[in-house]
TORDRENZA-381292 format. One record per residue: residue in three letters; chain; x, y, z of N, C-alpha, C, O in turn. Coordinates in Angstrom, 3 decimals, decimal comma. Atoms other than C-alpha are relative to their C-alpha. Layout:
// residues N
(site "ALA" "A" (X Y Z) (X Y Z) (X Y Z) (X Y Z)) ...
***
This chain:
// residues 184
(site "UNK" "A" (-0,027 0,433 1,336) (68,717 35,868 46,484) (-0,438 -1,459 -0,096) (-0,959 -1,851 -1,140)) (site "UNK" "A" (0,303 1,252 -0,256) (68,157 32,344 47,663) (-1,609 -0,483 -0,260) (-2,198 -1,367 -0,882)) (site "UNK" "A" (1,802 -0,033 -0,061) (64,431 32,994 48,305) (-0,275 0,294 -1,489) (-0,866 -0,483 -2,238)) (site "UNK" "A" (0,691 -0,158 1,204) (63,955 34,646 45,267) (0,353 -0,697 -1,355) (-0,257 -0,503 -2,406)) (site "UNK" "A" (0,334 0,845 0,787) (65,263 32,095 43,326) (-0,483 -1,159 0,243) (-0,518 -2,049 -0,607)) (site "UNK" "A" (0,837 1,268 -0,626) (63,362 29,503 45,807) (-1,367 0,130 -0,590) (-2,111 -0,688 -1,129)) (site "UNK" "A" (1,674 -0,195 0,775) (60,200 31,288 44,745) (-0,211 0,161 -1,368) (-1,345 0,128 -1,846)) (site "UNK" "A" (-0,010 0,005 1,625) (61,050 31,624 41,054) (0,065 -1,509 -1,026) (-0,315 -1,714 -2,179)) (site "UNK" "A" (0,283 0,993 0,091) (61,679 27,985 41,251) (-1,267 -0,775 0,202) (-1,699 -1,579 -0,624)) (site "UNK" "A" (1,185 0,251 0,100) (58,560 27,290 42,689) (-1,184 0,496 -0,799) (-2,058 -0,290 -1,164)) (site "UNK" "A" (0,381 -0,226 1,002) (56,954 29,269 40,619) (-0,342 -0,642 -1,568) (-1,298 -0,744 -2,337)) (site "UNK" "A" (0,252 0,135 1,425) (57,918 28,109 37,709) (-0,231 -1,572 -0,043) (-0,600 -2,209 -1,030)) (site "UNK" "A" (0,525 1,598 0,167) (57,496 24,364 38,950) (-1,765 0,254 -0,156) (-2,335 -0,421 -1,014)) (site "UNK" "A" (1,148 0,244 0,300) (53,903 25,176 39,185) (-0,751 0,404 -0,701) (-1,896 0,009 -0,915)) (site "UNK" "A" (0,252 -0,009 1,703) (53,868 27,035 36,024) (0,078 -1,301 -0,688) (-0,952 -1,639 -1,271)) (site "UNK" "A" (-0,658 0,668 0,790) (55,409 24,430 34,505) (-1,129 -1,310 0,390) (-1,696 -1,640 -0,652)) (site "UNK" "A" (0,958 0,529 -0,408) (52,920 21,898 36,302) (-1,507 -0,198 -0,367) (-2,229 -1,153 -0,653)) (site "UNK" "A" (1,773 -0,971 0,596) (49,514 23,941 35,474) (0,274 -0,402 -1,141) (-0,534 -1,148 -1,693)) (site "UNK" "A" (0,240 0,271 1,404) (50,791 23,656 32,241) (-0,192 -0,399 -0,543) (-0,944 -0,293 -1,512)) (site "UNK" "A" (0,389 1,314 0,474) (51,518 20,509 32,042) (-1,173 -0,422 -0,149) (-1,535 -0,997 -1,176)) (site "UNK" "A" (1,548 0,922 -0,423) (48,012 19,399 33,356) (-0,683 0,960 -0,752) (-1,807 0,546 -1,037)) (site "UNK" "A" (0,744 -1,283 1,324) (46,746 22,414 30,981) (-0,405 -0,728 -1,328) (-1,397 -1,036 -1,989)) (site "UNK" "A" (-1,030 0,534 1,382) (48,663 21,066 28,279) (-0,878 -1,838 -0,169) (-1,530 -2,390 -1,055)) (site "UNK" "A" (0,561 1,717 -0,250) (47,533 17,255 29,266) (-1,653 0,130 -0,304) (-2,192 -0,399 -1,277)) (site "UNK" "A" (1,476 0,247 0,506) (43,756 17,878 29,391) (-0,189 0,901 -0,819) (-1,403 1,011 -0,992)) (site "UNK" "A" (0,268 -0,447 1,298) (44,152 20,301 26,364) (-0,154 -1,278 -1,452) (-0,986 -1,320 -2,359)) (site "UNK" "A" (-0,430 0,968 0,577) (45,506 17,222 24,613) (-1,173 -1,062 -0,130) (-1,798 -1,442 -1,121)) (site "UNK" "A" (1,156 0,907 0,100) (43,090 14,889 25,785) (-1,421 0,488 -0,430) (-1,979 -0,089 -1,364)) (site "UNK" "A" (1,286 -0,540 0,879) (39,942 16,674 24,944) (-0,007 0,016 -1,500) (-1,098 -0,040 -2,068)) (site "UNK" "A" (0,074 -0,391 1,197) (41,043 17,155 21,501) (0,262 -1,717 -0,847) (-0,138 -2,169 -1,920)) (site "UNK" "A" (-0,110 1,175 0,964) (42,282 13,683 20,814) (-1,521 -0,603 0,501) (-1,868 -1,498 -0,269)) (site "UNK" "A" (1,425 0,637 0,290) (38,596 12,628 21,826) (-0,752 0,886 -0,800) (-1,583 0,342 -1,527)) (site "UNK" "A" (0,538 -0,535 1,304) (37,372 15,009 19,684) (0,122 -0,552 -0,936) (-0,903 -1,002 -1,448)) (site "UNK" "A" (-0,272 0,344 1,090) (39,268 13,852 16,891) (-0,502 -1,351 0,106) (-0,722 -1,913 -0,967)) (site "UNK" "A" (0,548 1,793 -0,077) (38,036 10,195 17,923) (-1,349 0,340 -0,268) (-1,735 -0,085 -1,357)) (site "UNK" "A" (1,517 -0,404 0,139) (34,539 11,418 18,013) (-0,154 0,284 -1,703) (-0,738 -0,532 -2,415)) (site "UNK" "A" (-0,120 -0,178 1,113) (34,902 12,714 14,837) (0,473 -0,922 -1,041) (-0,374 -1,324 -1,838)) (site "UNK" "A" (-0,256 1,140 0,526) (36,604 10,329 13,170) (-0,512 -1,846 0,552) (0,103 -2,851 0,196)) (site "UNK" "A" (0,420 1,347 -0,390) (34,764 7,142 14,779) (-0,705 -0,229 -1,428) (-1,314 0,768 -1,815)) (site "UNK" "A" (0,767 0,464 1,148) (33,255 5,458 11,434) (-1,276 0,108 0,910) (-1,409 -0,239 2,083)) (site "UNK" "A" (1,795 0,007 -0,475) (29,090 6,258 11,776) (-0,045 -1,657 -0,755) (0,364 -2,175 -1,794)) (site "UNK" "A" (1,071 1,383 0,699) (27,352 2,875 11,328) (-0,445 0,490 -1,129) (-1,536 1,058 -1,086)) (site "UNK" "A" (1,109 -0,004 1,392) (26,433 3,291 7,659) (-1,166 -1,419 0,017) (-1,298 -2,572 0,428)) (site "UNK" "A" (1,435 1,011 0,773) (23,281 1,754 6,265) (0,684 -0,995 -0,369) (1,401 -0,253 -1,040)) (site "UNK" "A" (-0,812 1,072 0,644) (25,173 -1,208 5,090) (-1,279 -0,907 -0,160) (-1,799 -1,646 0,676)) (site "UNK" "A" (0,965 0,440 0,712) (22,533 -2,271 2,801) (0,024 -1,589 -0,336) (-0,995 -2,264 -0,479)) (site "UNK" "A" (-0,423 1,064 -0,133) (24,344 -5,425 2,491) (-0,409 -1,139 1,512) (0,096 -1,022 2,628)) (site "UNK" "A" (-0,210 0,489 -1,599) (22,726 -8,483 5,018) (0,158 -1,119 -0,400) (-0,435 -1,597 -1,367)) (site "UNK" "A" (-1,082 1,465 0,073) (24,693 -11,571 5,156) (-1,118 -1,003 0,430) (-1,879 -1,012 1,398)) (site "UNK" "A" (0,765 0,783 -0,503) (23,065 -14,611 4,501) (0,860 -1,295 0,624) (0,230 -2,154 1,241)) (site "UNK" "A" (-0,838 0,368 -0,836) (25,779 -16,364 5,844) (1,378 -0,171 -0,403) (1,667 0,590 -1,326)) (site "UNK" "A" (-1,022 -0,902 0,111) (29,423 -16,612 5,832) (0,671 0,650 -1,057) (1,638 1,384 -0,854)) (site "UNK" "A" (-0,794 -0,502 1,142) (30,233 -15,789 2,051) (-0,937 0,974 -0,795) (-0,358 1,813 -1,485)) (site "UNK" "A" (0,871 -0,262 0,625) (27,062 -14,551 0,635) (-0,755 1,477 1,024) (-0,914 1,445 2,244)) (site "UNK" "A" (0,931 -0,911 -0,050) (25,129 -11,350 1,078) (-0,898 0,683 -1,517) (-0,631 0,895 -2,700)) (site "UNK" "A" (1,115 -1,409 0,766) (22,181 -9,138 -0,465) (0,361 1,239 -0,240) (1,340 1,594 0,416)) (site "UNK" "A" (-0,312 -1,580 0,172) (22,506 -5,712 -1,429) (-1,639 0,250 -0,574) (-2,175 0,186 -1,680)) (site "UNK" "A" (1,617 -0,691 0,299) (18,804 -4,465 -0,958) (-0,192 1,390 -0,867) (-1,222 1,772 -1,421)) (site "UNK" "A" (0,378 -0,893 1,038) (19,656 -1,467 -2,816) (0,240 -0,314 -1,074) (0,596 0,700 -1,674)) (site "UNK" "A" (0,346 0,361 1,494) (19,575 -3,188 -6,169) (-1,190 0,145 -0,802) (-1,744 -0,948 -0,907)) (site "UNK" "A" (0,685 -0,468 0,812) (17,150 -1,742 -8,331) (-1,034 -1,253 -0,812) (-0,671 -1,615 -1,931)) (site "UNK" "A" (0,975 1,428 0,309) (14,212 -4,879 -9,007) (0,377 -0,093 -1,512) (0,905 0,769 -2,215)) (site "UNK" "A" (-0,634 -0,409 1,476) (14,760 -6,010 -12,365) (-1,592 0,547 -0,545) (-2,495 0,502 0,290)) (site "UNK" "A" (0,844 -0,479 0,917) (12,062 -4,561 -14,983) (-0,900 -1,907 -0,024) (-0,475 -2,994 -0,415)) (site "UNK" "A" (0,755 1,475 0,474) (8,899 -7,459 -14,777) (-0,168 0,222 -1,110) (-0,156 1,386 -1,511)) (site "UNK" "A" (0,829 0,052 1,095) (7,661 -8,503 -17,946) (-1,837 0,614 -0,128) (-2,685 0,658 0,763)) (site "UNK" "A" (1,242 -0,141 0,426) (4,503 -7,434 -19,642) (-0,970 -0,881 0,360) (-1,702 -0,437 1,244)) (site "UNK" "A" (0,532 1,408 -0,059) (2,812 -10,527 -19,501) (-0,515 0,135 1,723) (-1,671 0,276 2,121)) (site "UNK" "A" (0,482 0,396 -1,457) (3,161 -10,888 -15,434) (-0,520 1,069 0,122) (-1,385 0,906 0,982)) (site "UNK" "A" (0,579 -1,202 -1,003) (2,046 -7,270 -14,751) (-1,119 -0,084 -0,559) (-1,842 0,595 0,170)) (site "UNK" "A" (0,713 0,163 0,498) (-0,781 -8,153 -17,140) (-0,825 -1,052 0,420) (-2,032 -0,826 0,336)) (site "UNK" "A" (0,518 1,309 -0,551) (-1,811 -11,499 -15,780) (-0,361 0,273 1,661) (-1,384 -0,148 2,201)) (site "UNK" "A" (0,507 -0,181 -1,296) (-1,434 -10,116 -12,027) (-1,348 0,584 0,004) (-2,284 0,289 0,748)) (site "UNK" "A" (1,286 -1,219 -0,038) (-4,029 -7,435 -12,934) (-1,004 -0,765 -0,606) (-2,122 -0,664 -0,101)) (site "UNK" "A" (1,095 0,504 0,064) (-5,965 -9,600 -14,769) (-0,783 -1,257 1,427) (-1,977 -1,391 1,696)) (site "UNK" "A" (0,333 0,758 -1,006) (-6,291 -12,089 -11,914) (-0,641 0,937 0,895) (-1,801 0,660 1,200)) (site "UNK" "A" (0,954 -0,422 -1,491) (-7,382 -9,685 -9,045) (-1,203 0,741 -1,257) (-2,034 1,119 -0,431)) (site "UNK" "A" (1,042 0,025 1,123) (-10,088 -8,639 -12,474) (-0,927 -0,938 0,581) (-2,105 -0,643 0,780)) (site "UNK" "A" (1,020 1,238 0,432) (-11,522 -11,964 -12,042) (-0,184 -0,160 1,584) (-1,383 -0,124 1,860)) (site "UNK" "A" (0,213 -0,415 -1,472) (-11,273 -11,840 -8,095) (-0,739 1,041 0,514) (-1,626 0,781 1,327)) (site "UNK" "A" (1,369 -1,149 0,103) (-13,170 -8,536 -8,015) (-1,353 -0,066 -0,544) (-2,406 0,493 -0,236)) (site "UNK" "A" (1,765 0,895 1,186) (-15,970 -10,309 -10,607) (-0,413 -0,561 0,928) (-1,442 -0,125 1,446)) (site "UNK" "A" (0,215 1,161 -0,673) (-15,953 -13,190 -8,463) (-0,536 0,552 1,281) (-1,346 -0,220 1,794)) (site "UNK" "A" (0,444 -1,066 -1,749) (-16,767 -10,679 -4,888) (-1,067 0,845 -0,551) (-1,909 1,068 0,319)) (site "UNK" "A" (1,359 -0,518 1,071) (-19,534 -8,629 -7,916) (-0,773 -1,222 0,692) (-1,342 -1,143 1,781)) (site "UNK" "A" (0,617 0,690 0,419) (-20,862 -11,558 -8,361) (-1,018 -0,889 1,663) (-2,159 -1,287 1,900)) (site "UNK" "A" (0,124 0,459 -1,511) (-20,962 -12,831 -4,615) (-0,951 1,030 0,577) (-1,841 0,470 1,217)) (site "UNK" "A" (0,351 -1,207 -0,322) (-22,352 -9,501 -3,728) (-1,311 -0,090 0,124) (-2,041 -0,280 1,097)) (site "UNK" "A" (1,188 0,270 1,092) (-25,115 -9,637 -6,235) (-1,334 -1,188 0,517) (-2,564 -1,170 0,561)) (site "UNK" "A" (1,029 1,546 -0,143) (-26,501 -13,230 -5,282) (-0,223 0,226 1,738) (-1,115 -0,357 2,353)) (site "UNK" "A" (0,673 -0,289 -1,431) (-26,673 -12,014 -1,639) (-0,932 0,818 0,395) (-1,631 0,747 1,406)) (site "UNK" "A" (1,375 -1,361 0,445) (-28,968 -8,931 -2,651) (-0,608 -0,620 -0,342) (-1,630 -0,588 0,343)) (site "UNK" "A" (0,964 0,611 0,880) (-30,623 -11,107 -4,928) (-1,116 -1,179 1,088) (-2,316 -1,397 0,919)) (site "UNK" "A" (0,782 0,509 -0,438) (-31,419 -13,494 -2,101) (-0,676 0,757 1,532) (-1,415 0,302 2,405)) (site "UNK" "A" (0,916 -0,809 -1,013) (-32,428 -10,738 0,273) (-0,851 0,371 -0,281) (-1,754 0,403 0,555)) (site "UNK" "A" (1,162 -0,195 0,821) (-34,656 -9,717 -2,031) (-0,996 -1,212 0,114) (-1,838 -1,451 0,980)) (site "UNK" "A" (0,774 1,307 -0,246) (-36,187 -12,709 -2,449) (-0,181 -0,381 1,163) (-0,764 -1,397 0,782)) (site "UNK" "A" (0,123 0,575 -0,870) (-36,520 -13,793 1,005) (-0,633 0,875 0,729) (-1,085 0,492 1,808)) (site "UNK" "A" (0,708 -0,801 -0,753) (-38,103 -10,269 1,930) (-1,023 -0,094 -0,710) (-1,999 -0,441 -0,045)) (site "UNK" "A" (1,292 0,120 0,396) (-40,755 -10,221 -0,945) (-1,011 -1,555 0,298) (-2,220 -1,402 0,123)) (site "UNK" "A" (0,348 0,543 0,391) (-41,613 -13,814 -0,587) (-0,769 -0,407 1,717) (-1,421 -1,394 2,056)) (site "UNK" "A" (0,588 0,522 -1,095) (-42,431 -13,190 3,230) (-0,969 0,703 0,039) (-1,841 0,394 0,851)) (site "UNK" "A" (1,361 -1,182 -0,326) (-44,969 -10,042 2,690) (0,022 0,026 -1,681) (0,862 0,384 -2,506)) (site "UNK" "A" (0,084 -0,140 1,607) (-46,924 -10,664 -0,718) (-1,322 1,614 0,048) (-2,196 1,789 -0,801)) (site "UNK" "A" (0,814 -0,885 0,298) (-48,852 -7,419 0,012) (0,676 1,225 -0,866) (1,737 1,679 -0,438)) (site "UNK" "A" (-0,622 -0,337 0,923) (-48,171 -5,255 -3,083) (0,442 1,599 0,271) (1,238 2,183 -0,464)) (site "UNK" "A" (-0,550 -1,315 -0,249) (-47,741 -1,801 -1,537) (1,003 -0,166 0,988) (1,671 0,829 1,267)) (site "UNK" "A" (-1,428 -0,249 -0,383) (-44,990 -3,194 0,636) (0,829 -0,399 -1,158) (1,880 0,203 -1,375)) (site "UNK" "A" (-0,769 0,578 0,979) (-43,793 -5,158 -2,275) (0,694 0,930 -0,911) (1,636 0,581 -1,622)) (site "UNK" "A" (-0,340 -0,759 0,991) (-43,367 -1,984 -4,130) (1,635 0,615 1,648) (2,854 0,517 1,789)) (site "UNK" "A" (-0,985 -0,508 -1,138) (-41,629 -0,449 -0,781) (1,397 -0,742 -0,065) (2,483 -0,165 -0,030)) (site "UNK" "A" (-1,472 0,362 -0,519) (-38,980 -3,130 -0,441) (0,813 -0,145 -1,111) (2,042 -0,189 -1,149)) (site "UNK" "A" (-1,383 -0,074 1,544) (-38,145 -3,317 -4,616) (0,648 1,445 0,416) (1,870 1,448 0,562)) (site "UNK" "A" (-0,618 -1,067 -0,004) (-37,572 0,398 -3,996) (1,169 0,038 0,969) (2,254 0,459 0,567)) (site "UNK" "A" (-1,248 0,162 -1,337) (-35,290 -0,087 -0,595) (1,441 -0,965 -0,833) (2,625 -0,729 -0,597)) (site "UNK" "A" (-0,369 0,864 0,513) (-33,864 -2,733 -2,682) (1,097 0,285 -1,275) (2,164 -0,237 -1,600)) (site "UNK" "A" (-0,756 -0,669 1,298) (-32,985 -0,481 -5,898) (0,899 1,088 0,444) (1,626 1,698 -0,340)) (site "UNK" "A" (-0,593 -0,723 -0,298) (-31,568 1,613 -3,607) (1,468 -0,207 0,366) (2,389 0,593 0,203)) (site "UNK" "A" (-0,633 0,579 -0,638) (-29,418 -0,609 -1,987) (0,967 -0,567 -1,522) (2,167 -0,406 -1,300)) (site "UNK" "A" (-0,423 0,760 1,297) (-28,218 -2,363 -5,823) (0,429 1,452 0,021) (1,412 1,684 0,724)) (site "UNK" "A" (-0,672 -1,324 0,150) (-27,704 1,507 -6,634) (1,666 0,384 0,646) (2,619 0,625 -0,096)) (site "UNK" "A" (-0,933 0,277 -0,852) (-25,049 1,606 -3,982) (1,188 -0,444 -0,299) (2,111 0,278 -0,675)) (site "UNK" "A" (-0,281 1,049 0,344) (-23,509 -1,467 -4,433) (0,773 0,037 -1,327) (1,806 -0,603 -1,523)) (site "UNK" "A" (-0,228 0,081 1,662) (-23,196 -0,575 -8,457) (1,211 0,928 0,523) (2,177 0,718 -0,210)) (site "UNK" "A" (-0,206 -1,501 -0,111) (-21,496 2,737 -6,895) (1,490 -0,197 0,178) (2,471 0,320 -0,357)) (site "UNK" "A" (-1,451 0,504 -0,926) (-18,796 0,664 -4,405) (0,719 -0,804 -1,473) (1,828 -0,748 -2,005)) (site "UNK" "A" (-0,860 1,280 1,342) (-17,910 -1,821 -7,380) (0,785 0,734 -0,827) (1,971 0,463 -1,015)) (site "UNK" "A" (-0,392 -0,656 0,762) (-17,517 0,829 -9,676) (1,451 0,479 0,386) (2,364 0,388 -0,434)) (site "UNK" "A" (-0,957 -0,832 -1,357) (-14,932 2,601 -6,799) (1,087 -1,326 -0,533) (2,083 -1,140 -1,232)) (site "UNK" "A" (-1,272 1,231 -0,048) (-12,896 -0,886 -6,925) (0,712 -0,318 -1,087) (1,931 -0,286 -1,258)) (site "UNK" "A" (-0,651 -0,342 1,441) (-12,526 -1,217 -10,277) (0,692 1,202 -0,955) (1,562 1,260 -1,824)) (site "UNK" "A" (-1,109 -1,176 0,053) (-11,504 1,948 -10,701) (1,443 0,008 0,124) (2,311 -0,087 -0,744)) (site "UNK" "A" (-0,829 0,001 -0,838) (-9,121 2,137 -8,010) (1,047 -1,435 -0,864) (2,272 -1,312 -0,830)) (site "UNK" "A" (-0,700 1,068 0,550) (-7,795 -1,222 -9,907) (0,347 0,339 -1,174) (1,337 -0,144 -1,724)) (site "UNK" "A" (-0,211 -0,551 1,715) (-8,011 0,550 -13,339) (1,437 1,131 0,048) (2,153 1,285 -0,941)) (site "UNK" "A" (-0,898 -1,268 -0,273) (-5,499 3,490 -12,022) (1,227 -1,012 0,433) (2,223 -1,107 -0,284)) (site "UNK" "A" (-1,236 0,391 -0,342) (-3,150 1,472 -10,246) (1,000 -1,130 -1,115) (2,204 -1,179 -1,368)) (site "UNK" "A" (-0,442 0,493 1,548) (-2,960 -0,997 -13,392) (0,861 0,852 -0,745) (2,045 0,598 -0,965)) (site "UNK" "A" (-0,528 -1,225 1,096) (-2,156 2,059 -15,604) (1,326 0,587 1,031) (2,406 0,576 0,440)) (site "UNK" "A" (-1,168 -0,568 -0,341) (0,381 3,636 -13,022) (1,184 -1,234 0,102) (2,366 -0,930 0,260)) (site "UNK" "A" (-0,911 0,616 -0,197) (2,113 0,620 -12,810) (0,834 -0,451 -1,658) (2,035 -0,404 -1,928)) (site "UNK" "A" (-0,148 -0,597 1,199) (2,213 0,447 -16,332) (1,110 0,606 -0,862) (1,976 0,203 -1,640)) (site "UNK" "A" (-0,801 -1,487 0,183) (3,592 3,955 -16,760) (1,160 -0,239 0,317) (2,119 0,099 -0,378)) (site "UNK" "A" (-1,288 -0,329 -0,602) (6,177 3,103 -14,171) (1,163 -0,809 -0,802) (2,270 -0,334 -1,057)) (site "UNK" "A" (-0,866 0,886 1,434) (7,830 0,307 -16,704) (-0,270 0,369 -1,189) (0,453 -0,197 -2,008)) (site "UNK" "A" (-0,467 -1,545 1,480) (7,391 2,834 -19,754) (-1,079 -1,378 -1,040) (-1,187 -1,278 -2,262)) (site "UNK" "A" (1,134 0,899 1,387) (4,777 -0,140 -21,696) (-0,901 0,580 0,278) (-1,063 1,268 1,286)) (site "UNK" "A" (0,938 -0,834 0,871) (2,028 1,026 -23,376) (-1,837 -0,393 0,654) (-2,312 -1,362 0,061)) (site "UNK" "A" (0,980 -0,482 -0,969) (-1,202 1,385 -21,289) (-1,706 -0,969 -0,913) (-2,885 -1,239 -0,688)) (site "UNK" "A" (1,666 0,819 0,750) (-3,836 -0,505 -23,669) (-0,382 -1,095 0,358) (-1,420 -1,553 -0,121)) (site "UNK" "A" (0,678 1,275 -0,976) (-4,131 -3,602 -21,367) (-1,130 0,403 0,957) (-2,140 -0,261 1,193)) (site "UNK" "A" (1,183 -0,850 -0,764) (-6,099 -1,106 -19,112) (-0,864 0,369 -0,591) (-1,920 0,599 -0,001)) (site "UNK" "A" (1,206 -0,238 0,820) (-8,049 -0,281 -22,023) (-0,705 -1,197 -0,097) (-1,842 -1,271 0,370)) (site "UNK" "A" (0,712 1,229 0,101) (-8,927 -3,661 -22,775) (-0,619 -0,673 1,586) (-1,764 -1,109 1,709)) (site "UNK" "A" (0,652 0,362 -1,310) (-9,650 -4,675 -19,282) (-1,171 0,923 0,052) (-2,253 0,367 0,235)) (site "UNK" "A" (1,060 -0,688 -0,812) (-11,883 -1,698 -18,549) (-1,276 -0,310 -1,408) (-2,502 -0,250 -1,322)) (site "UNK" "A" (1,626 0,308 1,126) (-14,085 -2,585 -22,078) (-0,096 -1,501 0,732) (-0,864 -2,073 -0,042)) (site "UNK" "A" (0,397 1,750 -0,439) (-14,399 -6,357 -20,347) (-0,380 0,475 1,131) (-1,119 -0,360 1,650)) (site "UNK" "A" (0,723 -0,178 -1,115) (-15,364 -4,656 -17,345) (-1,221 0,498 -0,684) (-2,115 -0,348 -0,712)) (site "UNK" "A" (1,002 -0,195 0,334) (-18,001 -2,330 -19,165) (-1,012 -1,234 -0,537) (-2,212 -1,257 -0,264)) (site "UNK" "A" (1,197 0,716 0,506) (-19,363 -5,547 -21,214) (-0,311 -0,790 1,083) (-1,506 -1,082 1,060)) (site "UNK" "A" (0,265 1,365 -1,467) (-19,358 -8,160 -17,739) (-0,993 1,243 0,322) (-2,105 0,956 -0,120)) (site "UNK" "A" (0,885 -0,725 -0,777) (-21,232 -5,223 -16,175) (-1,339 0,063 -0,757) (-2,413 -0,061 -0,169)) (site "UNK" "A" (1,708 -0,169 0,964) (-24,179 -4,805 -19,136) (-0,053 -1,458 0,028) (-1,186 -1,826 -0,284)) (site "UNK" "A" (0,251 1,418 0,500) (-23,760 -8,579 -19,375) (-0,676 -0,778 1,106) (-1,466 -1,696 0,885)) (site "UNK" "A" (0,791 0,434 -0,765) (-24,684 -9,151 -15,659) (-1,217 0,735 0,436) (-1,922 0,129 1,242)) (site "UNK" "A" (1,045 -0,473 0,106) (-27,437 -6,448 -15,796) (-1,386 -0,675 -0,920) (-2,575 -0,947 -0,749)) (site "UNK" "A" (1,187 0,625 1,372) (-29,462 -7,775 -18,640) (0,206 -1,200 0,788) (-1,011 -1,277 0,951)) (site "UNK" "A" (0,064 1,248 -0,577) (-28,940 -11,101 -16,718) (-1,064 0,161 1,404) (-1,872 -0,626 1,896)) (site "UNK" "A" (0,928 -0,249 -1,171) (-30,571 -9,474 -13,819) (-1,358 -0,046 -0,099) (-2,211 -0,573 0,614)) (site "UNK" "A" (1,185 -0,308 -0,152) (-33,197 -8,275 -15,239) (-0,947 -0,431 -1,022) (-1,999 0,147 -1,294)) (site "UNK" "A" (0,677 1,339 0,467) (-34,388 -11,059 -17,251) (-0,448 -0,758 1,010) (-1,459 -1,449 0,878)) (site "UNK" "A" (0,444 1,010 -1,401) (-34,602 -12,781 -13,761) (-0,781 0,832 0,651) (-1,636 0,162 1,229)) (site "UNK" "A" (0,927 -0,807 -0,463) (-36,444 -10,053 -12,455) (-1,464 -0,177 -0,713) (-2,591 -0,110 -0,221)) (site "UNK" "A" (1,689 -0,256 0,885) (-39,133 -10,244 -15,499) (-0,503 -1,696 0,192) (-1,601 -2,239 0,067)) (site "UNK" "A" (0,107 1,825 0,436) (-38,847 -14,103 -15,506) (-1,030 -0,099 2,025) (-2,135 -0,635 2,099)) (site "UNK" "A" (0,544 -0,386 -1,403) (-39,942 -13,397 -11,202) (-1,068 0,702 0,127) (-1,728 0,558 1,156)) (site "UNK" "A" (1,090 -0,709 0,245) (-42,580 -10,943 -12,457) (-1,117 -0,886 -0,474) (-1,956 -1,320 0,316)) (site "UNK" "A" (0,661 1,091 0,739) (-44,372 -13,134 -14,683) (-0,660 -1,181 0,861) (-1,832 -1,473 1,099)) (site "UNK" "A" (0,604 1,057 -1,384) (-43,994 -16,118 -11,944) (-0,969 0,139 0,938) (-1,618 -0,771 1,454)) (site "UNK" "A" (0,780 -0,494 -1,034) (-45,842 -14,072 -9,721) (-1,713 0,511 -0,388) (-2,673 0,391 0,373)) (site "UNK" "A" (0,957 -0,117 0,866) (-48,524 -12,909 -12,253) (-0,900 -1,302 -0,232) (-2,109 -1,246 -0,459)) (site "UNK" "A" (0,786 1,137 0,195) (-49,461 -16,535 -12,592) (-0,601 -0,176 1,370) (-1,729 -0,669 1,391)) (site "UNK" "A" (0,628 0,398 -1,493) (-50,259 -16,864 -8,846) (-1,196 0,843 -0,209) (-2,060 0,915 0,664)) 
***
């Protein structure tokens, strides 16, 4: 009876043992679970300290610009896009000139106006592209502050008249270059 409650003792010490250490790394797995789980995630903390009392909060919503500046920005890169036309223009104009005035024989002369009108063609094609591209993003920006879209109208009639205004300028200098040459 001795034995068998020697071995019922041992037994149950190393029931009781197993269990424990069962019981123990049941325990521990779960409280790192629950740590895992509950560890705060790094939020976005949109907030960045500009030092010790003061922070930003980048998700603040820009305020609404005025009319005026979104009108004045757009007109400025307007007159910056003219100003790169215009630059453009006087570099054609003096390639031109600097190719007819080296071969006055008149069947290349016709050759290089044509290479020439091809090249201005072009040129009219890319500009057009920019101003565009400037006419759309004007208007969506526009849209996106809910004012009323007729600054893009008015810009794009000051683009149409600058554009007939530096054509007819062209080609007064073209006839005024014709003529010159007629006298030779």
């Amino acid at each position: 009876m001795r034995m068998i409650l020697l071995a019922l003792v041992i037994i149950a010490y190393v029931v009781v043992t197993s269990g424990l250490s069962y019981f123990d790394r049941l325990v521990k797995n779960e409280v790192e679970q629950d740590l895992e789980e509950h560890v705060p995630q790094e939020e976005n903390d949109s907030r960045k300290w500009v030092d010790e009392a003061l922070y930003i909060d980048e998700l603040e919503q820009p305020t609404k610009p005025k009319l005026t500046d979104i009108t004045s920005k757009y007109e400025s890169k307007f007159e910056n896009l003219k100003q790169e036309t215009i630059d453009h223009i006087e570099q054609l104009k003096q390639d031109v000139l600097n190719e007819v005035n080296e071969d006055s024989n008149p069947l290349t002369l016709g050759v290089t106006i044509i290479k020439y009108e091809k090249k201005a063609d072009e040129l009219e094609r890319q500009i057009d592209e920019k101003f565009n591209e400037l006419f759309q993003t004007y208007l969506s920006e526009l849209k996106q502050f809910g004012y009323t879209t007729n600054p893009v109208k008015q810009l794009e009639r000051k683009y149409s008249r600058t554009k007939r205004s530096i054509k007819n300028d062209l080609v007064q200098e073209a006839n005024a270059w014709i003529e010159d040459q007629k006298r030779f």
